[in-house]
N, C-alpha and C positions, 0 to 999 in steps of 0.2 A: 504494500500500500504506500500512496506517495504520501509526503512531510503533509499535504494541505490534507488529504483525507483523515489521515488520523489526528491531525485537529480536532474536524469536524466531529469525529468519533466522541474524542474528550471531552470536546462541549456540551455533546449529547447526552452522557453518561453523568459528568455532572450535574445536567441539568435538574433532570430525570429522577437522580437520587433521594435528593432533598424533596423531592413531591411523593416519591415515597414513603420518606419516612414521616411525613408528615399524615398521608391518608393512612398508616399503621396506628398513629397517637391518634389516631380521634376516631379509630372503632375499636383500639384497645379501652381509650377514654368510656365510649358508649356501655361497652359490657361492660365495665368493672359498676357501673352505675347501677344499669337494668339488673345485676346478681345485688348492688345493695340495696336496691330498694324493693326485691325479692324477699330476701333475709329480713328486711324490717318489718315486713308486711307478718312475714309469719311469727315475728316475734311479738308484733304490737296486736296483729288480727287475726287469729289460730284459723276462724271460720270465713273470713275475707282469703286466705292462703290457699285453704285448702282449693278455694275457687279456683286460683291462679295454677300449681302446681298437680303432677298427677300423683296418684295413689305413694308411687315407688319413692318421689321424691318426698312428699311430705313423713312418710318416715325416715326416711334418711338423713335431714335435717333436724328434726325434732331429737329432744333428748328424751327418757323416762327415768328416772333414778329412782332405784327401791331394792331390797335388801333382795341378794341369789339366793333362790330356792336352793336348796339344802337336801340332795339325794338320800343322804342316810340320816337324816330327821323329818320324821311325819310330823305336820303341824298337829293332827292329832291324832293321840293312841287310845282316847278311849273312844270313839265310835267308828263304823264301818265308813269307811269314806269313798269307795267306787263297789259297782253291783258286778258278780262274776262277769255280766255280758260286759264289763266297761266301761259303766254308763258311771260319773264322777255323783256321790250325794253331796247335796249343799247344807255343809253346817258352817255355822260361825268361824271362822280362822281357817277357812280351806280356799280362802281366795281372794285376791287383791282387785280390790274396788276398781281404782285408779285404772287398773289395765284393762280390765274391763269394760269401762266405760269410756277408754281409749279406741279398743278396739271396735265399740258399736257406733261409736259417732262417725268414726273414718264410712261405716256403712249408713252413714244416716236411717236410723234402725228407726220405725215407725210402731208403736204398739197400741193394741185394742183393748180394753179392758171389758168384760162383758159382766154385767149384776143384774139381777132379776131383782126388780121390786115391786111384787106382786101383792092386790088387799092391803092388807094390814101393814105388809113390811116395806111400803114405803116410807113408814115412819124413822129406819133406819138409814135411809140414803143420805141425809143430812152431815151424819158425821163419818159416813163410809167415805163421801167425797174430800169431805174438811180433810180427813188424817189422810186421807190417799193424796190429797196435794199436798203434805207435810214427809211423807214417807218415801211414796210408789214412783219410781222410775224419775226419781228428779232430775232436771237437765236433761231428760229427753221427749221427743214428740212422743203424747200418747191423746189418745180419745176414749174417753168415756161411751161407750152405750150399753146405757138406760132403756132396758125393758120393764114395761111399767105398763098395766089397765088403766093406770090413773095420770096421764099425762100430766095435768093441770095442777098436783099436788108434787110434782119434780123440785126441789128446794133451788136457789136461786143461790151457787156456790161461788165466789172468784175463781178463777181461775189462771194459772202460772203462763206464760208464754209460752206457745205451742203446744197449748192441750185444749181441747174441746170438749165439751160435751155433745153425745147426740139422743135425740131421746124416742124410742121403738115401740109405738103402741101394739100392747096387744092385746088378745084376750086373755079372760080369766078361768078358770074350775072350781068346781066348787069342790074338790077334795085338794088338801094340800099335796098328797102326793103325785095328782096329777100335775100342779102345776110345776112340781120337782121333776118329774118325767118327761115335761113338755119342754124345757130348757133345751134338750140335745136337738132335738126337732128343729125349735126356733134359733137356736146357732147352727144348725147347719143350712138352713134355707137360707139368711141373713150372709152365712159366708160365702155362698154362691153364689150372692145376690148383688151384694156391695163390699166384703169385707177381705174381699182375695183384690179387690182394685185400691182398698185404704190402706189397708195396714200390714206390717211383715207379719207379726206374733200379734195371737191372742192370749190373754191370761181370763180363766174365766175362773168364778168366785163365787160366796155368799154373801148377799148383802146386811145379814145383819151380825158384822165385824163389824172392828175398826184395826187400821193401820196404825203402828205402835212404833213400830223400829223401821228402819233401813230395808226396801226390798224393790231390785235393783233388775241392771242387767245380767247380773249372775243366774237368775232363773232362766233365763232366754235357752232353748236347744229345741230342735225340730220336734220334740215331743217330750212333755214332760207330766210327773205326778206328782204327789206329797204324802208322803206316810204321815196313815191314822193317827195321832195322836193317844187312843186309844189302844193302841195295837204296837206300836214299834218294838215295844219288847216281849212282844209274843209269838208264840211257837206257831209255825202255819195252822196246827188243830184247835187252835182257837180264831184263826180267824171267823169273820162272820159271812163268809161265803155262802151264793144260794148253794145248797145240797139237793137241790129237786132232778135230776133229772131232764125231767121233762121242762125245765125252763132251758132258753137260750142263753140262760148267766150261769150256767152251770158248773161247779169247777170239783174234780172230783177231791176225796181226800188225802194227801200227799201229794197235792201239787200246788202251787202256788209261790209266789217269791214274796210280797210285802202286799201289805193291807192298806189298798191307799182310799184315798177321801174323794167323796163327789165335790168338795167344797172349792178345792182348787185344780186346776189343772189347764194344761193350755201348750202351744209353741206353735208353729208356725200354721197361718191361718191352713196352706189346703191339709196339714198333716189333721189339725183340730177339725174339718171337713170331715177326713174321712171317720176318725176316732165318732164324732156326733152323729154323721149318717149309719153307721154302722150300728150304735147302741140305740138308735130309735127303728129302726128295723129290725133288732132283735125285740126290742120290746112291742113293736105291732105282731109280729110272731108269736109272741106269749099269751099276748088278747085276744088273738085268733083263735088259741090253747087255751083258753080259760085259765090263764096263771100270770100272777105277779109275782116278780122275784120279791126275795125279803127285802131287800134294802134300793129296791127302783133303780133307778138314775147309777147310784153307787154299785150297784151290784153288776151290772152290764157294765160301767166303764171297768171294772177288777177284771172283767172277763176280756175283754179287751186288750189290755195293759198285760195281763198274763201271755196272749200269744202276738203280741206288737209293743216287743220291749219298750220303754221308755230309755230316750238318749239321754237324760237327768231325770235324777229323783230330788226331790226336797225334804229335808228335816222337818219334823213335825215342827221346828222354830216355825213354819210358814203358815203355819193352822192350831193355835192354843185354845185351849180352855184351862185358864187360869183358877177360875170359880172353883173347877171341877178336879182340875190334876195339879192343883199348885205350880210350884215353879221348882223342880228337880235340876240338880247343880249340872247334869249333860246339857240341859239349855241353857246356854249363853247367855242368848237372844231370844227375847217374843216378839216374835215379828206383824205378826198376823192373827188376832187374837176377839175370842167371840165375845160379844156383848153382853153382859146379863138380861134377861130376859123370862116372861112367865109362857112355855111353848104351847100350852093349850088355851091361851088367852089373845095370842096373836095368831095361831092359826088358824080359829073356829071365827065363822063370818059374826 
């Protein structure tokens, strides 16, 4: 190359370089920005962040701090804490809040809460609601529905942010144990109907509790029960199983794994689908038979639960009768706990 073209070479390479390094400084300048005012966002606004960032990043960024589980320390030894199939039971000190309720918000986890306040027992909705805004799933989206013959007598409760009530008329019977039997029926139409479009879990209940302690996303699993209160420390041959035979809740003797309650029970709306459609067609089967099992409602979901394991069970913490069975040092917690009440005075019209 001659003297004047590599010149021209130098000029150009000079030129050229400095406009480099300057469009380098002002998109290095750009990102170092857009990562800080990323990082602030999620530091100042967890639920603004999570908008901005995807799943993988927002945990990766975030910190959790809390004490490592301990392989050869059970948090606790004196009760059974998973069911041969490996279903985890929930008692008191078997599990951290914090993470839990980390991991259901990342899903924006929606829950139903379903009470029958039927006749008389509307008069319990009052404080079922109050202590369930004090207690039940704080800090997360839930809805109330309120199955009621009495619409117009639904109490007028505050309500926390991002909870609602909705209130489901329906009819009545004039036997309470129908209207105990009708519950699986009318949860399972309602779940086919609107409640597989609202909410992830249902948790379905008795209405005349109240909410005492803490009760949380730790219950949440595709299918869950709660041992009897009654029963948890009894031998299967005492459970109160129907024994007939000839009923659809039939369980013979030597079978059974735990005694659970009609009172609570719930987890993901289609699994609580099929669980209610199932024990309301057993029990139109029985009436077809001229037979009610002994314990209704309770008896057909034991039959149930017996051959469609539950993926959690809950401690009777989740269903007390304090009145009735004091407070025995294995409970921690009362979580979930009956009202006093006179049963042949609010049952009878």
């Amino acid at each position: 190359m001659d003297p004047i073209g590599k010149l021209k070479c130098s000029l150009l390479h000079r030129g050229t370089l400095p406009l480099a390094i300057l469009i380098l400084v002002f998109f290095c300048y750009g990102f170092l920005s857009s990562s800080r005012q990323t990082l602030g966002d999620l530091e100042a606004e967890p639920s603004v962040a999570v908008g901005k960032l995807d799943r993988w990043q927002v945990v990766t960024l975030s910190r959790m701090v809390y004490p490592q589980p301990k392989v050869l320390s059970p948090v606790r030894k004196d009760v059974l804490v998973v069911t041969p199939w490996l279903a985890p039971i929930v008692w008191e000190g078997t599990f951290n809040i914090d993470i839990l309720n980390e991991q259901f918000r990342l899903q924006n986890t929606t829950i139903g809460l379903t009470v029958f306040a039927i006749k008389k027992y509307v008069v319990f909705l009052k404080l079922f609601l109050e202590t369930a805004e004090q207690h039940f799933m704080v800090g997360h989206q839930v809805t109330y529905y309120v199955f009621t013959d009495r619409p117009a007598d639904v109490p007028q409760v505050p309500l926390g942010a991002g909870r609602r009530l909705v209130v489901l008329t329906v009819h009545s019977h004039t036997r309470w144990q129908d209207v105990s039997m009708h519950r699986m029926d009318m949860i399972s139409r309602f779940s086919e109907q609107r409640f597989l479009r609202e909410v992830d879990y249902l948790v379905c209940t008795d209405v005349d509790m109240k909410f005492r302690d803490h009760v949380g996303v730790e219950i949440l699993a595709s299918l869950f029960g709660t041992l009897h209160p009654s029963f948890y420390q009894s031998s299967r041959e005492a459970f109160t199983y129907e024994r007939r035979p000839q009923s659809q809740a039939y369980i013979a003797r030597g079978e059974g794994d735990f005694y659970y309650l009609g009172g609570f029970f719930g987890g993901s709306v289609a699994e609580v689908l099929r669980l209610t459609k199932a024990c309301h067609e057993a029990m139109v089967a029985d009436k077809a038979n001229g037979i009610e099992a002994v314990w209704h409602d309770e008896s057909h979901l034991n039959k149930y639960l017996l051959y469609h394991k539950p993926t959690k069970v809950l401690s009777p913490e989740y269903l007390w009768d304090q009145q009735l069975l004091g407070w025995p040092a294995v409970m921690k917690k009362l979580r979930f706990v009956a009202v006093p009440k006179n049963h042949q005075a609010i049952r009878n019209p």
